[in-house]
C-alpha positions as CSV (number, residue, x, y, z in Angstrom):
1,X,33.9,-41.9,-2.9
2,X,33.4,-41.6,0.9
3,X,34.3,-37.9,1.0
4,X,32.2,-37.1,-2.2
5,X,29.0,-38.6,-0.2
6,X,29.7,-36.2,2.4
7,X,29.9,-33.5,-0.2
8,X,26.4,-34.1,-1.1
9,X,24.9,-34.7,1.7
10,X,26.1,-31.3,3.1
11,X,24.8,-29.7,0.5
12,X,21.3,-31.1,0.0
13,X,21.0,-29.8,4.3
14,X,22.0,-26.0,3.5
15,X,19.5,-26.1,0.5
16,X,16.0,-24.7,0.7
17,X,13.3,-26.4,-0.7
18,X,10.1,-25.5,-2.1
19,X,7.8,-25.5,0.4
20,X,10.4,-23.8,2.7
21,X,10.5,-20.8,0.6
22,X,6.8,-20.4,0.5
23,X,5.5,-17.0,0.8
24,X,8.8,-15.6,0.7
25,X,11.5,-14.4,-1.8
26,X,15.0,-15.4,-0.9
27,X,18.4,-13.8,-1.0
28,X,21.8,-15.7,-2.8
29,X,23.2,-15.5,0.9
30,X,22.8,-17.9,3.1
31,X,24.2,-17.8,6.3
32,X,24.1,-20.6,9.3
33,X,23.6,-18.9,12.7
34,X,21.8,-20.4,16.0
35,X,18.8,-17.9,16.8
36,X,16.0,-17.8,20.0
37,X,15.0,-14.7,19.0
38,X,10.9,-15.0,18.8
39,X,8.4,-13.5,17.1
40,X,7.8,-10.2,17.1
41,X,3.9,-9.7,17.5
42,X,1.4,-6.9,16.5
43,X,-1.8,-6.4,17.9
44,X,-3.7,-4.4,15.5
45,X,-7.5,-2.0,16.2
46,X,-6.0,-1.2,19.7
47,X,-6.8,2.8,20.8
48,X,-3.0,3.1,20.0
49,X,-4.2,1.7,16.3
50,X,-6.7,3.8,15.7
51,X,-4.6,7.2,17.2
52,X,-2.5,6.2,13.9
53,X,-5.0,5.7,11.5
54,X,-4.6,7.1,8.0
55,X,-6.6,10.4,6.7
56,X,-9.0,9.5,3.5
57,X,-8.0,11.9,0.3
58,X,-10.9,13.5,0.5
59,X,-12.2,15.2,3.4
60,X,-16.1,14.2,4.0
61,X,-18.3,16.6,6.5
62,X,-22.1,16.0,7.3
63,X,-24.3,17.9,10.3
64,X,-25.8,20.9,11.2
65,X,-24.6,24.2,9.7
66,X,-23.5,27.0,11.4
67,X,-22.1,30.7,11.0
68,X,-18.5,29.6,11.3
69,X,-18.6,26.4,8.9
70,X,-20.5,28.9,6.0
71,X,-17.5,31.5,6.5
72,X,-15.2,28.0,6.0
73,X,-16.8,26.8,3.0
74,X,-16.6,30.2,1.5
75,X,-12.8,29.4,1.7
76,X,-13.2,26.0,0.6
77,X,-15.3,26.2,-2.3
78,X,-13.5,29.4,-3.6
79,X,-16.6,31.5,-3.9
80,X,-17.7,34.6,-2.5
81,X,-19.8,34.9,0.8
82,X,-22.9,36.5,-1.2
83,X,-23.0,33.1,-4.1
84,X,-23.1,30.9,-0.9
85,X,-26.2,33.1,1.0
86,X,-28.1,33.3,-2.5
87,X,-27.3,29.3,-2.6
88,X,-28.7,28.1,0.8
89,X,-31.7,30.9,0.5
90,X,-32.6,28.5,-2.7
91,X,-32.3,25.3,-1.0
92,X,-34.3,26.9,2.9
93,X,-36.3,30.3,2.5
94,X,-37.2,30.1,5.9
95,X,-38.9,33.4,7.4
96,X,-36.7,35.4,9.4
97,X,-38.5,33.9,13.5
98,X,-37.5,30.8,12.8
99,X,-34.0,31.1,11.1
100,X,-31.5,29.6,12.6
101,X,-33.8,27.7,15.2
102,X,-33.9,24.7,13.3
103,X,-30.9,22.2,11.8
104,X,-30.0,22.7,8.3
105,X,-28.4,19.5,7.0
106,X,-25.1,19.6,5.1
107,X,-22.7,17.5,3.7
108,X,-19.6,18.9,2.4
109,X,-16.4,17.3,0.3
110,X,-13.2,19.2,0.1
111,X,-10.3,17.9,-2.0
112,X,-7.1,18.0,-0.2
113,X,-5.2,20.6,-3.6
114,X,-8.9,22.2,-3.5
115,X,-9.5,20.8,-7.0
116,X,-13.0,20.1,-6.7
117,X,-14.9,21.3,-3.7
118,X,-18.5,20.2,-3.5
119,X,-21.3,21.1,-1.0
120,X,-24.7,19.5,-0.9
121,X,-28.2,21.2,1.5
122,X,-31.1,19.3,2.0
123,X,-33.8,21.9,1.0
124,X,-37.1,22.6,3.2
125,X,-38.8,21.9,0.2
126,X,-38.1,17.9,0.9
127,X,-41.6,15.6,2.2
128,X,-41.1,12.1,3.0
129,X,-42.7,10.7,-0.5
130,X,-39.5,13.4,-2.3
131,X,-36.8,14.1,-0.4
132,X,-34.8,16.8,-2.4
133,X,-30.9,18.6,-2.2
134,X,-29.4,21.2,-3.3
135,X,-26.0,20.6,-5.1
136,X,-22.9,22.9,-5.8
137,X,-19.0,22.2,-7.2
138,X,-16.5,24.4,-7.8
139,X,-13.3,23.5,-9.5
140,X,-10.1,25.7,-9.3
141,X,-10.0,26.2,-12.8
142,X,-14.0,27.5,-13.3
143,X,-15.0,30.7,-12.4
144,X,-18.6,30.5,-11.1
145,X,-19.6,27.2,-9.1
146,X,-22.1,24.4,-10.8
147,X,-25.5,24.2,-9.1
148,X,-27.8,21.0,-9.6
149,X,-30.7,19.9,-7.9
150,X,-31.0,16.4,-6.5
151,X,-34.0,14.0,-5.9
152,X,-33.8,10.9,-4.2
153,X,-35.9,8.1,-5.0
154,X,-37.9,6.3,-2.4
155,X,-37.8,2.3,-3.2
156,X,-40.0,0.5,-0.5
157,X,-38.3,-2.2,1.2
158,X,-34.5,-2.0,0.5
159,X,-33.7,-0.9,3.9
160,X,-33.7,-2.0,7.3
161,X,-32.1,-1.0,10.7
162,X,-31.7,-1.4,13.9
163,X,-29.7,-0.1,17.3
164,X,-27.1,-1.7,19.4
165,X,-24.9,-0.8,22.3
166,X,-21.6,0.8,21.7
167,X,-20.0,-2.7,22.6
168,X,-17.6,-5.7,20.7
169,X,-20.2,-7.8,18.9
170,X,-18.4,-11.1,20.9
171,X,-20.5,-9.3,24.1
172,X,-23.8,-9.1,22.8
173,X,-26.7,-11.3,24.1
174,X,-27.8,-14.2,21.4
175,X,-30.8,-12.4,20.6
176,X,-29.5,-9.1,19.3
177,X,-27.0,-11.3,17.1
178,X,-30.0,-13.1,15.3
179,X,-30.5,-9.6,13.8
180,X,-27.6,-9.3,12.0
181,X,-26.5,-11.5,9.1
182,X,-23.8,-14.3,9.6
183,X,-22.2,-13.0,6.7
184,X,-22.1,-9.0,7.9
185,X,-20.8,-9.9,11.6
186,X,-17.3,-9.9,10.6
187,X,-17.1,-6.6,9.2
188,X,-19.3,-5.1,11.3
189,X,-17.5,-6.5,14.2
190,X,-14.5,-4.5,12.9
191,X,-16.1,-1.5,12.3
192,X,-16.9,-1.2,15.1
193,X,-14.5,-1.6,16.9
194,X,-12.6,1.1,15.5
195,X,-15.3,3.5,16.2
196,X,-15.1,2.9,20.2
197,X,-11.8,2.6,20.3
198,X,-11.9,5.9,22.1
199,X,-15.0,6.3,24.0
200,X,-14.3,6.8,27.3
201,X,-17.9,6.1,28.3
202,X,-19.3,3.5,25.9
203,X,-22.4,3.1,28.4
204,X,-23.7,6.5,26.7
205,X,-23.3,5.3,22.8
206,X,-25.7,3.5,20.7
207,X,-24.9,1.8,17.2
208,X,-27.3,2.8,14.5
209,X,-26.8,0.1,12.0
210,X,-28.8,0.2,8.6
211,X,-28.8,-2.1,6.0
212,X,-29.7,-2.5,2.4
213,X,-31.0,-5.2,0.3
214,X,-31.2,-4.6,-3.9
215,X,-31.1,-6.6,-6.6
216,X,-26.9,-5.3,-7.0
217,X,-26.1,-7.7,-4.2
218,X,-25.3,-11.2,-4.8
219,X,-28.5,-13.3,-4.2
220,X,-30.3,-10.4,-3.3
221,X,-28.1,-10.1,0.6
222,X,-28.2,-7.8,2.5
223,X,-24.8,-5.4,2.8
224,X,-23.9,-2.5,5.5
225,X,-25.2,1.0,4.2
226,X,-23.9,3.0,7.2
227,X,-22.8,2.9,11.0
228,X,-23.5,5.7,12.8
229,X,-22.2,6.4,16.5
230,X,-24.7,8.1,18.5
231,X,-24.4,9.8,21.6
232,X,-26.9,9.0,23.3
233,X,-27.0,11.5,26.0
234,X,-26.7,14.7,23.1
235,X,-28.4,13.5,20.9
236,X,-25.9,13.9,18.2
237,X,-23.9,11.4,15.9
238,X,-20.2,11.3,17.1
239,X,-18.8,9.0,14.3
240,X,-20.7,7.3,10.9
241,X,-19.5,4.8,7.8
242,X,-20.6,4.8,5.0
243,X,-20.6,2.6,2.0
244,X,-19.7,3.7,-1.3
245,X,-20.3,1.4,-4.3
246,X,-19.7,2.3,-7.6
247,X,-19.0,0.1,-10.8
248,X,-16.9,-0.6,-11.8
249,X,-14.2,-0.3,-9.1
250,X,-15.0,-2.6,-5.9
251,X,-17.1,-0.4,-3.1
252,X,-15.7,1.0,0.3
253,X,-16.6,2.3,3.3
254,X,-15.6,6.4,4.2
255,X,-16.0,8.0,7.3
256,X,-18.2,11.2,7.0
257,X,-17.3,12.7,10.5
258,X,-14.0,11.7,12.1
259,X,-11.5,11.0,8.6
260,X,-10.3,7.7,9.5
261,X,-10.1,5.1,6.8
262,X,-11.8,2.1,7.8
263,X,-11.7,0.4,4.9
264,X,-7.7,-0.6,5.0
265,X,-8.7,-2.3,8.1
266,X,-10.7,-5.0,6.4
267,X,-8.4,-5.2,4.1
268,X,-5.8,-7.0,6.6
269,X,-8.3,-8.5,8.5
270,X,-8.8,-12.0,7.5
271,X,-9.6,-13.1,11.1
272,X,-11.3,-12.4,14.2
273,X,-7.5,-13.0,15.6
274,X,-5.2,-10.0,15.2
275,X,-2.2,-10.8,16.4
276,X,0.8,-10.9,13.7
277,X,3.9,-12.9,14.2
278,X,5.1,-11.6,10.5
279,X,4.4,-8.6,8.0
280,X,5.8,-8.1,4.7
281,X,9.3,-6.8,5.0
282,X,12.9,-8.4,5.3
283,X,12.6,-12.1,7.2
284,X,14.9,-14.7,8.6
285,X,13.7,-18.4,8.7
286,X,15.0,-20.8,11.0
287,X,15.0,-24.0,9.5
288,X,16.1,-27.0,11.8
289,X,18.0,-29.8,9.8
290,X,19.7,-33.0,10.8
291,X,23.4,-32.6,8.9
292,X,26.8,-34.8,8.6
293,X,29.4,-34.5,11.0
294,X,33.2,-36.5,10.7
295,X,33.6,-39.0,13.3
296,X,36.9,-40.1,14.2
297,X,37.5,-43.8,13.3
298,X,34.3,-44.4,12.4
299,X,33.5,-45.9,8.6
300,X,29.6,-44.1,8.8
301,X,28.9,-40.4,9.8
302,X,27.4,-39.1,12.7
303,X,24.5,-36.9,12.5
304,X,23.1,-33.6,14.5
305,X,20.4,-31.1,14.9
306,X,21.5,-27.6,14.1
307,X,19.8,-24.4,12.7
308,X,19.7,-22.6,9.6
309,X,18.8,-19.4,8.6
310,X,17.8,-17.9,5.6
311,X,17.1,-14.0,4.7
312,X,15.1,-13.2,2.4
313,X,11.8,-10.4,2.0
314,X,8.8,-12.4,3.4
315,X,5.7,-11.2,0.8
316,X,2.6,-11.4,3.1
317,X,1.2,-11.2,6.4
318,X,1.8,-14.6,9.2
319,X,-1.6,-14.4,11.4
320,X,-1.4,-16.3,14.9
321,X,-4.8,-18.2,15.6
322,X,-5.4,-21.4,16.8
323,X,-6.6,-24.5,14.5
324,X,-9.9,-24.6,12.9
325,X,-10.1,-20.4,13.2
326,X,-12.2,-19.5,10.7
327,X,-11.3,-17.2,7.4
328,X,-13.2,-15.1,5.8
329,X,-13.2,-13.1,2.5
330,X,-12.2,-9.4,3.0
331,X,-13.9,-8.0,0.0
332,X,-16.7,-9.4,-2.3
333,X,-14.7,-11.9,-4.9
334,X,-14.7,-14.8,-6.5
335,X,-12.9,-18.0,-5.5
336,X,-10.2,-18.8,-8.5
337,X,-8.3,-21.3,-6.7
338,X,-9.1,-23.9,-3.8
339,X,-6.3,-26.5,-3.2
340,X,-3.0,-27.6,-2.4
341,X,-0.1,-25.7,-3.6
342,X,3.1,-26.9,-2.6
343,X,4.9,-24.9,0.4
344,X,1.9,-22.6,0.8
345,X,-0.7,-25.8,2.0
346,X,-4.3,-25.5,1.2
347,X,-4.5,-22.2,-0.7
348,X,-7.6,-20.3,-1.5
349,X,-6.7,-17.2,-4.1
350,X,-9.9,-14.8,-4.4
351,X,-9.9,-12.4,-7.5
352,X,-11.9,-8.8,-6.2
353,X,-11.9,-7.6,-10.0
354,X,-9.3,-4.7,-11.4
355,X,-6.4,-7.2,-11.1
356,X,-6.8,-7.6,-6.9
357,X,-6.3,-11.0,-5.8
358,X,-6.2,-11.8,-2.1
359,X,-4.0,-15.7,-1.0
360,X,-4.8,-17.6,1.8
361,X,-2.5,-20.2,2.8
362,X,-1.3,-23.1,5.2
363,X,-5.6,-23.7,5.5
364,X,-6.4,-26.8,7.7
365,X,-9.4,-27.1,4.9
366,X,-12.0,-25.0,2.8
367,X,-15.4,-23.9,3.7
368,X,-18.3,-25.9,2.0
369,X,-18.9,-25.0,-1.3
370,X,-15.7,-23.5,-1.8
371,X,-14.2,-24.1,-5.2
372,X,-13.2,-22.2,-8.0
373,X,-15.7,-20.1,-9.8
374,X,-18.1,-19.8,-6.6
375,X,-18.9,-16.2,-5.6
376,X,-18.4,-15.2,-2.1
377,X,-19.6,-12.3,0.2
378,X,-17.3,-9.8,2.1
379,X,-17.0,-11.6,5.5
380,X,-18.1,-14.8,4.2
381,X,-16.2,-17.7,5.6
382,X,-14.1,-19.2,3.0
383,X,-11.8,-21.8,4.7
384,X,-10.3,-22.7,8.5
385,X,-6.9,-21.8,9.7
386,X,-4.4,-24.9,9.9
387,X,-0.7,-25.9,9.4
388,X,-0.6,-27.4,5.8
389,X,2.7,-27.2,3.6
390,X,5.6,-25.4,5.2
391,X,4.7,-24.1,8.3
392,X,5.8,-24.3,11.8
393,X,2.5,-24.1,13.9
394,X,-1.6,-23.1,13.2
395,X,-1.6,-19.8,11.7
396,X,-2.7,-18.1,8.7
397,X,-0.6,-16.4,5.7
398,X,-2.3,-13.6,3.9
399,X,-1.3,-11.9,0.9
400,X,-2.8,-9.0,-0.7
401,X,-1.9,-8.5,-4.4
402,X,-2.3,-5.9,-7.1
403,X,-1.6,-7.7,-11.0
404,X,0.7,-10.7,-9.3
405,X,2.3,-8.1,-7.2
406,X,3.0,-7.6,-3.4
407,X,1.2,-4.8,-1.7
408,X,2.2,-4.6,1.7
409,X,-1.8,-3.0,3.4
410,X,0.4,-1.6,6.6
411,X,2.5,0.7,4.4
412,X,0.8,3.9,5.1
413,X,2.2,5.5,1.4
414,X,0.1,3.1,0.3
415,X,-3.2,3.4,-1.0
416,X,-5.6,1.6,-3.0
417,X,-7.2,3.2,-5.9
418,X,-11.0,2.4,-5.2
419,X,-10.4,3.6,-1.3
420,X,-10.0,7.5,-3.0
421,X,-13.1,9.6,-3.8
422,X,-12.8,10.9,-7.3
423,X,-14.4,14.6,-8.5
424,X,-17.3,12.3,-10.3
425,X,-18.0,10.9,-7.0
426,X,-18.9,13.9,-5.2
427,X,-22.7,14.5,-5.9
428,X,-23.8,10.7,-5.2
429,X,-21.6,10.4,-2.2
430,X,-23.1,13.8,-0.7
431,X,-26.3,12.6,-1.8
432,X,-26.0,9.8,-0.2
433,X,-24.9,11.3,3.1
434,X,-28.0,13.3,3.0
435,X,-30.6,11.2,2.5
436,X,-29.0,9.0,5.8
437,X,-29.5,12.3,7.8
438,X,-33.2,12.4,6.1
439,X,-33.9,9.1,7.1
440,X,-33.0,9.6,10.8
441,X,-34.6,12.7,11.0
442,X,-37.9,11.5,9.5
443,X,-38.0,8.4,11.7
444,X,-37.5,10.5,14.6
445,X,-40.3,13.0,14.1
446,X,-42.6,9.7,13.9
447,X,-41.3,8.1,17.1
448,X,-42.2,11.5,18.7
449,X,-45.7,11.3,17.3
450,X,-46.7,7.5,18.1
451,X,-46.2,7.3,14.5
452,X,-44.2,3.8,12.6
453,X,-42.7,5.3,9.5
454,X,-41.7,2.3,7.1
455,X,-37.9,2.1,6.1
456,X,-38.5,3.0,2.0
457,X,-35.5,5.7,1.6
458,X,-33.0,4.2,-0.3
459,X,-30.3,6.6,-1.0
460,X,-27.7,4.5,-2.6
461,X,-29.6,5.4,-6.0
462,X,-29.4,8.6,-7.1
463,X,-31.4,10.5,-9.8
464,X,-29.7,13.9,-11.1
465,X,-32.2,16.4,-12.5
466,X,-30.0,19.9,-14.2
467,X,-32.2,22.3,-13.5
């Protein structure tokens, strides 16, 4: 009988439990070995980050054009030099003094198997109550490109913006904060900070932030329409993001100068701490247990501390931040579940429509208002990090999910569908792109003139005329 109780209680110490296997999806072995090896720690949005940043599908390109990028898009769009000339002539008949004295906007999109190359000009013919573009595809398999012409509405009020210095958001002064939204910080903070990862001189960089308000947004808030990096000493805009919004896939943000996807980032960015302990991958927990030993002439068994290990593939992402950090949402969603879940702690699940759920686990507690069915705004606190269920210390566990599946964000094969820019998407993107350039272009020429031009360009709508 003595020996039997041994037996068991053995066995119950090697066991896992529930809440130990939380967040993780165990192997059959199990193997008892004393480890010190700690964690290994990432620090993510460092210059050495952003060096390694993914290329977007879909190459975007927006400025000035010149001699050299028209014999390029010749290439690009698969058309001959004479269709282009005839094409810009349309959208500028400038006279011959003044050709190629002043900047004439572009915005290009070149699929990366040259499926569907578009280019979009923003014609002379534009005033500031009708700004208007010229618009041209080619696909591979059509033999003469598609022309359209564009208009862009003007809706007064639906846009505001404002200037910052090229600087982390955490150094600002209290009174440039109060411009921006607590719910935008957080991903403009990130933005960001991507896009001066590299300067050398951020001294000489502005942020030109504008924002839009419509009656799309939840409670009619206010979301990021575009960052642009200016140079402030050239005049000319080094880096810009975008966002792109269209139903009924969630919206993202492109990059319509340097290529970089920003958007991934947010995606794995649940807090303003970025250093990882653990990713998704193959794991080892150490598990500390107090087991059974024989004792020599003893009728009761002694009992000591010794470690456990168990391998198994660890499905999410362990975040390092002290107690009480707070969480927030990394797309638009809404809140499915706010509670306690065995190993996992408090546990928020968001649900960002076509199937993507995001988890957030081991919470110290929720945000107020947080329960299920409540809508919540991209950067939008949602809960605070804490040490609830199985957990060893404050951090938070993060899992991104695709139909109750594990998508591991830092595997750079992978790639979200909405974060792609599909042949449909080509004129309203460009459009868009366009009518930011507009914007800048026609607030400028009033700053130069005394002149306070109000913000009424909205170019996130976009009606198509076939003419």
């Amino acid at each position: 009988m003595r020996i039997l109780i041994l037996a068991i209680f053995a066995v119950t110490a090697v066991l896992p439990t529930q809440s130990a296997m939380a967040g993780k999806a165990p192997s059959k072995s199990v193997k008892q070995r004393h480890s010190t090896r700690g964690p290994v720690v990432i620090r993510l949005n460092s210059p050495e980050a952003a060096d390694r940043s993914r290329i977007i599908d879909t190459h975007l390109e927006q400025g000035c054009l010149t001699t050299e990028q028209k014999r390029l898009l010749t290439w690009q769009l698969g058309i001959e030099e004479q269709e282009l000339q005839h094409f810009l002539l349309d959208a500028n008949p400038v006279e011959p003094q003044t050709r190629g004295k002043e900047c004439l906007h572009y915005a290009s999109a070149v699929a990366p198997k040259g499926d569907v190359n578009s280019l979009a000009v923003l014609s002379r013919a534009s005033t500031a109550d009708q700004p208007i573009a010229l618009f041209m595809s080619k696909a591979a398999s059509e033999d003469k490109p598609v022309i359209r012409r564009l208009e862009l509405p003007t809706l007064s009020g639906s846009l505001r913006e404002f200037n910052l210095p090229a600087s982390d958001l955490e150094s600002l002064p209290a009174e440039q904060l109060e411009k921006i939204p607590s719910h935008v910080r957080w991903e403009l903070g990130l933005l960001t900070r991507q896009m001066i990862a590299k300067l050398m001189v951020p001294a000489d960089y502005q942020l030109r932030v504008v924002l839009e308000k419509g009656p799309s947004h939840e409670q009619g808030a206010e979301k990021i329409l575009a960052i642009e990096l200016v140079d402030t000493l050239r005049g000319t805009v080094k880096d810009r993001v975008v966002w792109f919004e269209r139903a009924p896939q969630p919206g993202a943000y492109f990059s319509t100068i340097s290529g970089t996807d920003y958007e991934r980032a947010l995606w794995y960015s649940p807090t303003r701490h970025v250093n990882i302990s653990r990713g998704v991958g193959e794991s080892v927990t150490t598990v500390h247990r107090q087991v059974p030993t024989r004792a020599r002439g003893k009728k009761k068994p002694r009992f000591s501390i010794r470690s456990f290990s168990y391998r198994g593939q660890h499905i999410g992402i362990d975040f390092v931040a002290p107690a009480g950090t707070p969480v927030h949402a990394v797309a638009d969603a809404e809140v499915v579940f706010a509670s306690p879940m065995g190993g996992y702690g408090n546990l928020v699940i968001l649900s960002h429509g076509q199937d993507y759920e995001t988890y957030y686990a081991h919470l110290a507690g929720f945000a107020p208002g947080i329960v299920a069915g409540k809508k919540v705004l991209r950067g939008e606190e949602v809960a605070y990090v804490g040490s609830t269920g199985f957990s060893t210390g404050p951090h938070l566990h993060f899992e991104l999910r695709k139909e109750k599946r594990y998508i591991n964000p830092f595997d750079k094969q992978m790639s979200l569908e909405f974060w792609r820019l599909r042949p449909e998407d080509h004129q309203p993107m460009l459009a868009l792109m366009l009518a930011l350039d507009f914007t800048r272009d026609l607030n400028g020429k009033a700053e130069l003139a005394g002149k306070v031009v109000p913000q009424t360009l909205s170019p996130a709508y976009v009606r198509v005329n076939n003419r």
